[in-house]
N, C-alpha and C positions, 0 to 999 in steps of 0.2 A: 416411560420417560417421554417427556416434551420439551422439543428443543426448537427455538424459534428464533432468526434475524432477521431481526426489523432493518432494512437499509434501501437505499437507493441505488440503481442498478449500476449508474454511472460513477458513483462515490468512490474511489480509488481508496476512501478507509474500511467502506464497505466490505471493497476483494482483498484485503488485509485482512478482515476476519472471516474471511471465505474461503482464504487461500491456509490459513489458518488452519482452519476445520476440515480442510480436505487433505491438509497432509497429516492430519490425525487421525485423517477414516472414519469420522463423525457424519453419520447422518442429521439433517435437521430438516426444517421448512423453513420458509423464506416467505415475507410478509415485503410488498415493496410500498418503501414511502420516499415522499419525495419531497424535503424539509422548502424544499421552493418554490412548488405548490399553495397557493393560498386555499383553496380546497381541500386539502390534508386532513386526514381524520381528528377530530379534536382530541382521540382518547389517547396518540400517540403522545403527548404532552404531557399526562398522566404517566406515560413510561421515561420520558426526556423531556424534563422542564427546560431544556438551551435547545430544542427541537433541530439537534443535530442527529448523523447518524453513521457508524450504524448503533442498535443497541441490542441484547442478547438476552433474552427469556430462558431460563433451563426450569421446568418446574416450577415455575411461579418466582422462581430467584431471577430480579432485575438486574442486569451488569450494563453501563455503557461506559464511554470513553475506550476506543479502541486498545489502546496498548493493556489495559483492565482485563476486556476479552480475551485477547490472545493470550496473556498471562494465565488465565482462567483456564480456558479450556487447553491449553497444556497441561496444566495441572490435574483436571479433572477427567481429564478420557486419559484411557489407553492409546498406545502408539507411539511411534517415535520422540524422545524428547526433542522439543524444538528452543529449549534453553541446556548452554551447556553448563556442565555438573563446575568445570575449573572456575573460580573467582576471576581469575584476569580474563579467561574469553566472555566466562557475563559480565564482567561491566564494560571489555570493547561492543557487545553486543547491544547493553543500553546504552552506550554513546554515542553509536550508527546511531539507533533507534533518535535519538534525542537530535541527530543533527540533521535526523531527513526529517521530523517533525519542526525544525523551527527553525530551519535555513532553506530548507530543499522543495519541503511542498509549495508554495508560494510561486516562484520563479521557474520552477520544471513543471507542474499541474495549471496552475493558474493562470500562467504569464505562456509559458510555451507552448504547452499542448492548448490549452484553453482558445486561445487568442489564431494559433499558427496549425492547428489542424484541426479542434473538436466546431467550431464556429463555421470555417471556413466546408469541412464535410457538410455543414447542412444546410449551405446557403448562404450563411450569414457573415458579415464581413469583420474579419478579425483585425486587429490593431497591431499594425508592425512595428509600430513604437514601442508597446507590451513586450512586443516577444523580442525583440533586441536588449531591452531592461533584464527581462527575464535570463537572458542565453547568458550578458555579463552577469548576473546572480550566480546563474547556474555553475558557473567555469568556477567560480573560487569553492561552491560548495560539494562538485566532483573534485576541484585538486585536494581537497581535505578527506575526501572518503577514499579519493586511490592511495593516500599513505596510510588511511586507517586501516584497507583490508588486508588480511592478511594471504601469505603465498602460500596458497593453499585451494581447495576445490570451492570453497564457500567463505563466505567475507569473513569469518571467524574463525573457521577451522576448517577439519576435514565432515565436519556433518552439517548441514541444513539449520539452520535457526531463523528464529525470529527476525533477525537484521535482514535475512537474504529476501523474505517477505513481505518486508515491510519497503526497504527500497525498490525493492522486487516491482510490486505494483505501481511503484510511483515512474520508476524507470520505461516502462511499459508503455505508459501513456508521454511518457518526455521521448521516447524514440519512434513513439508515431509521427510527431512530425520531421518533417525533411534535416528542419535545422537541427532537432534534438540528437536524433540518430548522428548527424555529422560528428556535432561535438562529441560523444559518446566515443567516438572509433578514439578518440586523442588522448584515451585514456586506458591505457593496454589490460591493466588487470581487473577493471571494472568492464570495461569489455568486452573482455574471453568469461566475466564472470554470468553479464547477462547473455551472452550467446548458450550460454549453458543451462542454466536456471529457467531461462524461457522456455527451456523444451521440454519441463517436468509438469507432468501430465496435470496436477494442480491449475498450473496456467492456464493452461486449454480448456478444462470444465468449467472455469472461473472468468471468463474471457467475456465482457459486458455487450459484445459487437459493436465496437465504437465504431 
């Protein structure tokens, strides 16, 4: 078997599907591109005509758009399910899923981390106007996921899914900076949720050294 992601080290959908793959005990290799690169190998293109990433080679079988992956390779490896069997916790599960893809990453990735610590770690001068945009973005779209998750050890239930993954990674990089972390604490069960989650060993080997 050949198993291969194509991603960018720093892609926070990238360790979604890495985070993914390690809590299914998937071995694979890792091919790094880097879609903002003008340099970029041209034949990546031939894999992702929108030359975003990451994207996911098993055998010759092409998969991208992340949530596709992860879907995927729960499916197809051994290991813990990371979608749950009951109908109401999958579809709270794609509903996370769907509010940190098109509310969340923008404002907590983009605007906060981007701007308010990934910039400013290497020099470069980040925009405080961004990240105060960002931070009220952010506020209305944790008070919508502190009443989504549910009282329980993980945002859906008692086991580990996709949801905790996917915010997982995003949350990661929103609480590396000062203000991300702030806001985070004013939100009790999304709070005790990533104090948790961040110490499962996934994180750790997945962890881009920002």
């Amino acid at each position: 078997m050949t198993l291969v992601l194509h991603g960018y080290r720093y892609s926070v959908y990238n360790r979604i599907a890495r985070l993914t793959l390690a809590e299914k005990g998937v071995a694979y290799d890792r091919t790094e591109v880097n879609p903002f690169d003008p340099e970029r190998p041209a034949t990546y293109l031939e894999l992702q005509p929108f030359n975003r990433v990451p994207t996911l080679v098993h055998d010759g079988f092409v998969l991208y758009e992340t949530q596709a992956i992860t879907r995927y390779v729960d499916r197809a490896f051994a290991g813990p399910d990371l979608q749950p069997a009951d109908p109401k916790a999958l579809a709270r599960m794609d509903q996370i899923v769907g509010v940190v893809d098109s509310y969340g990453y923008w404002p907590m990735v983009r605007q906060v981390f981007s701007q308010g610590y990934f910039r400013p770690k290497r020099g470069l001068a980040g925009d405080v106007a961004e990240v105060k945009l960002g931070l009220e973005s952010s506020a209305k779209v944790l008070t919508a996921l502190e009443k989504l998750a549910a009282d329980d050890a993980f945002l859906v239930g008692p086991n580990l899914s996709l949801a905790d993954l996917h915010l997982g990674a995003m949350t990661a990089y929103f609480a590396a900076a000062d203000e991300g972390a702030t806001m985070l604490r004013r939100y009790p069960k999304l709070d005790g949720w990533w104090r948790s989650v961040s110490q499962r060993a996934s994180f750790a080997t997945t962890d881009p050294g920002i």
